[in-house]
MMTF fields as JSON, N, C-alpha, C and O atoms, coordinates in Angstrom:
{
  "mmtfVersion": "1.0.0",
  "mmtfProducer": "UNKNOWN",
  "numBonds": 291,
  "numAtoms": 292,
  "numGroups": 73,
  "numChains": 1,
  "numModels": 1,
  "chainsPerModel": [1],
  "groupsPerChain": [73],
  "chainIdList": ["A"],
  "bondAtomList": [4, 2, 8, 6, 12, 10, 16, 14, 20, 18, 24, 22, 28, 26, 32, 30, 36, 34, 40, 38, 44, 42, 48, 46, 52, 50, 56, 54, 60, 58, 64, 62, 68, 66, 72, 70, 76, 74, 80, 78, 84, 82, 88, 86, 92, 90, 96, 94, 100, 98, 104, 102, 108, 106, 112, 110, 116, 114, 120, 118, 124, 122, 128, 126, 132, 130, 136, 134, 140, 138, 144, 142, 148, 146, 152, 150, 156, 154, 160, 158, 164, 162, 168, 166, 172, 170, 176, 174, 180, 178, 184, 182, 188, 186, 192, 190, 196, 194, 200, 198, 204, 202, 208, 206, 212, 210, 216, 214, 220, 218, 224, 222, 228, 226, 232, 230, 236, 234, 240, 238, 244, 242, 248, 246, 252, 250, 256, 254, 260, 258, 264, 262, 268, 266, 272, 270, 276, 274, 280, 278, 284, 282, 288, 286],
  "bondOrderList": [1, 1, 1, 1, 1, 1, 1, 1, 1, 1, 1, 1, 1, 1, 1, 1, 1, 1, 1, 1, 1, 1, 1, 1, 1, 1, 1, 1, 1, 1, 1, 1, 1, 1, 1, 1, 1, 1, 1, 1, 1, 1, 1, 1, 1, 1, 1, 1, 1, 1, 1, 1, 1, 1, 1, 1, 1, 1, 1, 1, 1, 1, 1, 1, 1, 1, 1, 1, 1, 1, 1, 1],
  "groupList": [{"groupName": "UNK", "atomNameList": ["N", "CA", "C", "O"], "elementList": ["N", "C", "C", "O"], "formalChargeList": [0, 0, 0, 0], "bondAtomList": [1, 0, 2, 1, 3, 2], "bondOrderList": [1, 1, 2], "singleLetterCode": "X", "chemCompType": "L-PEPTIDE LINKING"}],
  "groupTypeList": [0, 0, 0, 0, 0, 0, 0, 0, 0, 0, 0, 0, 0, 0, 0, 0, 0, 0, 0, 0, 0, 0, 0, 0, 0, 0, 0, 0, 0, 0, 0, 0, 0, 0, 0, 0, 0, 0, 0, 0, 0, 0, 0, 0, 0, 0, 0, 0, 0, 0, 0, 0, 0, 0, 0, 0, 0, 0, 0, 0, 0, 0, 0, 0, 0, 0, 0, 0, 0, 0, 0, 0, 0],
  "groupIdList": [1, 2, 3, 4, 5, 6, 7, 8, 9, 10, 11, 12, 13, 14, 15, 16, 17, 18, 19, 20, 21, 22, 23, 24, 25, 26, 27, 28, 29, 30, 31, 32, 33, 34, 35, 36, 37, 38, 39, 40, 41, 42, 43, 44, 45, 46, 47, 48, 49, 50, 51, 52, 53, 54, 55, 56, 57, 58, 59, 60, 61, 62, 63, 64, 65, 66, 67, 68, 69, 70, 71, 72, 73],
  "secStructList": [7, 7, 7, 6, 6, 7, 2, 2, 2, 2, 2, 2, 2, 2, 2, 2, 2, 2, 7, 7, 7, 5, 7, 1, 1, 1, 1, 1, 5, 7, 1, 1, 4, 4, 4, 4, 7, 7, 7, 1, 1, 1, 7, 6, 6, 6, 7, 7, 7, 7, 7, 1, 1, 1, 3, 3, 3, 3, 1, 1, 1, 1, 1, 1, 1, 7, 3, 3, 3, 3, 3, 7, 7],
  "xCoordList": [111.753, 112.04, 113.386, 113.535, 114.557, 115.648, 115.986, 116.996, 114.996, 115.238, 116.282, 116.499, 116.723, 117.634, 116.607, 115.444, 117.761, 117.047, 116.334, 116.291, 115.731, 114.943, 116.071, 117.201, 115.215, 115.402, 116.021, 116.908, 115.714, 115.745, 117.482, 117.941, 118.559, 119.777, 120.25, 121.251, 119.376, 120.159, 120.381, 121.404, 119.265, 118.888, 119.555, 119.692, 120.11, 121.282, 122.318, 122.866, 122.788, 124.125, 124.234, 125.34, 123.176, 123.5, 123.376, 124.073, 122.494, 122.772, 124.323, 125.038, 124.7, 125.892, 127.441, 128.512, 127.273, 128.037, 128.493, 129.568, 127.027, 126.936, 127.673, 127.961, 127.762, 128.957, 127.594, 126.384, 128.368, 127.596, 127.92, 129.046, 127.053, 127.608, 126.915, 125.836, 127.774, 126.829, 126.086, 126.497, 125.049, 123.961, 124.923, 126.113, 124.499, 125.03, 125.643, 126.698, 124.55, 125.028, 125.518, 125.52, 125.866, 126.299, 125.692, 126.182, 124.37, 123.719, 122.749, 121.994, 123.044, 122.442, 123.59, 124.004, 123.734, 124.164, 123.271, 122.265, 123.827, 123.156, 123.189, 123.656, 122.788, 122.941, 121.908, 120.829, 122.118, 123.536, 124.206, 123.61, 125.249, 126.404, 125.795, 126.001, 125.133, 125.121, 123.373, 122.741, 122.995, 121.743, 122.069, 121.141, 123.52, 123.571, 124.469, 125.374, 124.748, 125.29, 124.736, 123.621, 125.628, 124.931, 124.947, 126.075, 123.871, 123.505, 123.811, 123.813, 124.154, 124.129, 122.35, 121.286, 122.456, 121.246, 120.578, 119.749, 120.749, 120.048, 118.962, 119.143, 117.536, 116.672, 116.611, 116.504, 116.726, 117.071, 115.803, 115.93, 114.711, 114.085, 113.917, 113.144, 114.924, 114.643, 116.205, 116.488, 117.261, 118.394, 118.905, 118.885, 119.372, 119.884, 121.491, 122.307, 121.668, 123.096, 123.567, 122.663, 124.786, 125.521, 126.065, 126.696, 125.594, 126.525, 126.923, 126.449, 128.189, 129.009, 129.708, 129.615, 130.852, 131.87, 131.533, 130.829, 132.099, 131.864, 130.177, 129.778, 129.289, 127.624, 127.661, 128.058, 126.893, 126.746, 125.287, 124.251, 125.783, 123.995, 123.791, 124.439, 122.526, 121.732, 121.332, 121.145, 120.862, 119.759, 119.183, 118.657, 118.483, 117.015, 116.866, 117.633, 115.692, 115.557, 115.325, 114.288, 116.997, 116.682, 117.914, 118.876, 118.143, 119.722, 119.96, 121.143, 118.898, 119.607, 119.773, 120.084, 119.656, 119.582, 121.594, 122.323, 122.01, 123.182, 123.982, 123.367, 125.11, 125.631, 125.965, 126.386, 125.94, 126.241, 127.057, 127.598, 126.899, 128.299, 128.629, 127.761, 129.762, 129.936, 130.302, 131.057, 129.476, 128.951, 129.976, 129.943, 130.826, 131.302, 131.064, 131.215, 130.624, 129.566, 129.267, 128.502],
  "yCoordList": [116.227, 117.579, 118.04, 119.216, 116.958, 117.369, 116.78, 116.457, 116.862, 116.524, 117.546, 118.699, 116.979, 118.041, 119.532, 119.791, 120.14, 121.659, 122.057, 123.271, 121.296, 121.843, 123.121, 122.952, 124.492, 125.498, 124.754, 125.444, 123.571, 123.215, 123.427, 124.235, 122.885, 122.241, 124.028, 124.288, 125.11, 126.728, 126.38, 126.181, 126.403, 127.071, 126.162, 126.475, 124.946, 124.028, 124.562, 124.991, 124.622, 125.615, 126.657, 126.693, 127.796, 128.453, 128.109, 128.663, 127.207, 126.831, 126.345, 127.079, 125.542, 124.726, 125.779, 125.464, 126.746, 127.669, 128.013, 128.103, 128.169, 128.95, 127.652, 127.959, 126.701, 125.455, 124.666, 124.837, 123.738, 122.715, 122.573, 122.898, 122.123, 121.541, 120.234, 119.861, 119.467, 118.118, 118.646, 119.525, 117.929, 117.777, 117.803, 117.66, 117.988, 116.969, 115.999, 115.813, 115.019, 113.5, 113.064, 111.898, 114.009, 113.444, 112.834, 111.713, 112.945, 111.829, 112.772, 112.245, 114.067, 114.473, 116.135, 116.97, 115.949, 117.208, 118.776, 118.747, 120.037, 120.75, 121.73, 122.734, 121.852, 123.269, 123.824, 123.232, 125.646, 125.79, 126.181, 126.113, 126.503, 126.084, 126.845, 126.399, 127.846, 128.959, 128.436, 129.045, 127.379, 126.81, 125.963, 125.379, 125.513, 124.783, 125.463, 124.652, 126.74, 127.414, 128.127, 128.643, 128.081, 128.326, 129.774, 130.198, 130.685, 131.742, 132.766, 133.997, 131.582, 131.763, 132.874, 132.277, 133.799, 134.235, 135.071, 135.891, 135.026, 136.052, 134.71, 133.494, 135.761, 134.933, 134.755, 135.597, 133.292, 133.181, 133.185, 132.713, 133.798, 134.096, 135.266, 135.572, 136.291, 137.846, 138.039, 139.219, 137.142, 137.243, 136.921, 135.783, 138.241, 138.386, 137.648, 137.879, 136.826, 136.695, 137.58, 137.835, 138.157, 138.727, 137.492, 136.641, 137.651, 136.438, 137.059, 136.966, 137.969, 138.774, 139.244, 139.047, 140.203, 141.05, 142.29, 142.448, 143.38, 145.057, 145.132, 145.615, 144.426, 144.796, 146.131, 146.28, 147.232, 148.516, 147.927, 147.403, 148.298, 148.355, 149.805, 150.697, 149.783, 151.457, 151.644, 150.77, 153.091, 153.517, 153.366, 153.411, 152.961, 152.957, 152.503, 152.923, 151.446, 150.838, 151.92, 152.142, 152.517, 153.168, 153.467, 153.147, 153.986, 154.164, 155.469, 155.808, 156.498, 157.771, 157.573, 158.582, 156.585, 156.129, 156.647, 157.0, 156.55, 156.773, 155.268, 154.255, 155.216, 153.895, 153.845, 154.931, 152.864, 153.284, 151.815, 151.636, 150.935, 149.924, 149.299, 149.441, 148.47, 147.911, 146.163, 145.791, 145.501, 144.027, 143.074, 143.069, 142.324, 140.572, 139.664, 139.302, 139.115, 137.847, 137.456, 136.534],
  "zCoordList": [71.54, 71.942, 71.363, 71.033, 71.209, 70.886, 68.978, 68.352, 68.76, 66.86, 66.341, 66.713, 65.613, 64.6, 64.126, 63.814, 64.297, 64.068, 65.144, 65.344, 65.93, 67.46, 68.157, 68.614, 68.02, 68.938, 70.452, 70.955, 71.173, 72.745, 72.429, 73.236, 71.435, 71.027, 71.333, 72.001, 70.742, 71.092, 72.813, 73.469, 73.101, 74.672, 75.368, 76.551, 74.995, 75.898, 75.913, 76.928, 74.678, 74.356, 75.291, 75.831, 75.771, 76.237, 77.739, 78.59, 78.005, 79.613, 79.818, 80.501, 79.447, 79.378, 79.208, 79.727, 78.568, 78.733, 80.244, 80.837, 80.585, 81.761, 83.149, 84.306, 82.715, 83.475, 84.297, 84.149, 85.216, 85.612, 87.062, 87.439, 87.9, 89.129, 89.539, 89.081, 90.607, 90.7, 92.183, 92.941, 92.293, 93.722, 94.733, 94.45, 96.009, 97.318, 97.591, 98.198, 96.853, 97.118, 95.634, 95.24, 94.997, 93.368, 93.059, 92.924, 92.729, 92.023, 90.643, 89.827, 90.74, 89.698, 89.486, 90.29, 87.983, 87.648, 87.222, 86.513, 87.772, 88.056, 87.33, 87.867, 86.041, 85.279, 85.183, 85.152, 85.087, 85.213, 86.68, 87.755, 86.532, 87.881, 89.049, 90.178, 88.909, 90.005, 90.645, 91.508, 90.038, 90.957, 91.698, 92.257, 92.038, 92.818, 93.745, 93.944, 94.559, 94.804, 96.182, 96.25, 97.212, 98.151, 98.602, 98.856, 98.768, 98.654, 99.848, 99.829, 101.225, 102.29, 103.198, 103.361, 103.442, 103.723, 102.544, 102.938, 101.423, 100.25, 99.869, 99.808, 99.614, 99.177, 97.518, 96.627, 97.483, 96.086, 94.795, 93.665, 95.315, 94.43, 93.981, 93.073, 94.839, 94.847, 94.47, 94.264, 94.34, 94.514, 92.737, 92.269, 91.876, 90.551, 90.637, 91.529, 89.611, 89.282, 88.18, 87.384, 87.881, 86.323, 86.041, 86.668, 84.784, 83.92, 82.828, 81.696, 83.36, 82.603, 83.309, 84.521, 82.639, 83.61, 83.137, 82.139, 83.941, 83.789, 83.236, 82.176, 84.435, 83.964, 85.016, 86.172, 83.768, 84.89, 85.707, 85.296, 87.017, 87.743, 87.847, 88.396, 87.051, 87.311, 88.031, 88.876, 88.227, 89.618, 89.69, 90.802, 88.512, 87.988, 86.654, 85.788, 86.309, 84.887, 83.343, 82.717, 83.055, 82.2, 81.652, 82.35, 80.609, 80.092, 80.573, 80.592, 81.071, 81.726, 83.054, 83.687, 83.646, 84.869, 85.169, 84.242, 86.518, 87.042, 86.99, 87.323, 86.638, 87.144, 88.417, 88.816, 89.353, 90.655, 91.278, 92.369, 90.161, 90.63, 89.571, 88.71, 89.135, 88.234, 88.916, 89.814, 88.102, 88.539, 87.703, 86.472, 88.393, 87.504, 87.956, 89.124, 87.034, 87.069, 88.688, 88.97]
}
């Protein structure tokens, strides 16, 4: 999966950017960082992260849409 030139070597790069955390019991590392992250009551399958700074959130999915907050990471 990981041969030279294998596309998988991009898409690590960019997980790994995104940082790491270890488990509970440290026995396994967790990338990237914000899956191991406790959400407190937001459901985390409905629940967006920014992985960026100054992301506009629109009103609506569209570039004429309103900005109505500005999101970091």
């Amino acid at each position: 999966m990981f041969r030279p030139g294998s596309e998988k070597w991009k898409e690590l790069d960019k997980i790994m950017a995104l940082g790491c955390a270890w488990d509970e019991d440290n026995s396994a590392l967790v990338m990237p960082w914000f899956f191991n992250q406790d959400l407190g009551d937001a459901d985390p399958y409905s629940t967006m992260v920014t992985l960026d700074s100054e992301v506009p959130l629109m009103t609506r999915p569209s570039r004429r849409g309103r900005v109505s907050k500005i999101l970091n990471w």
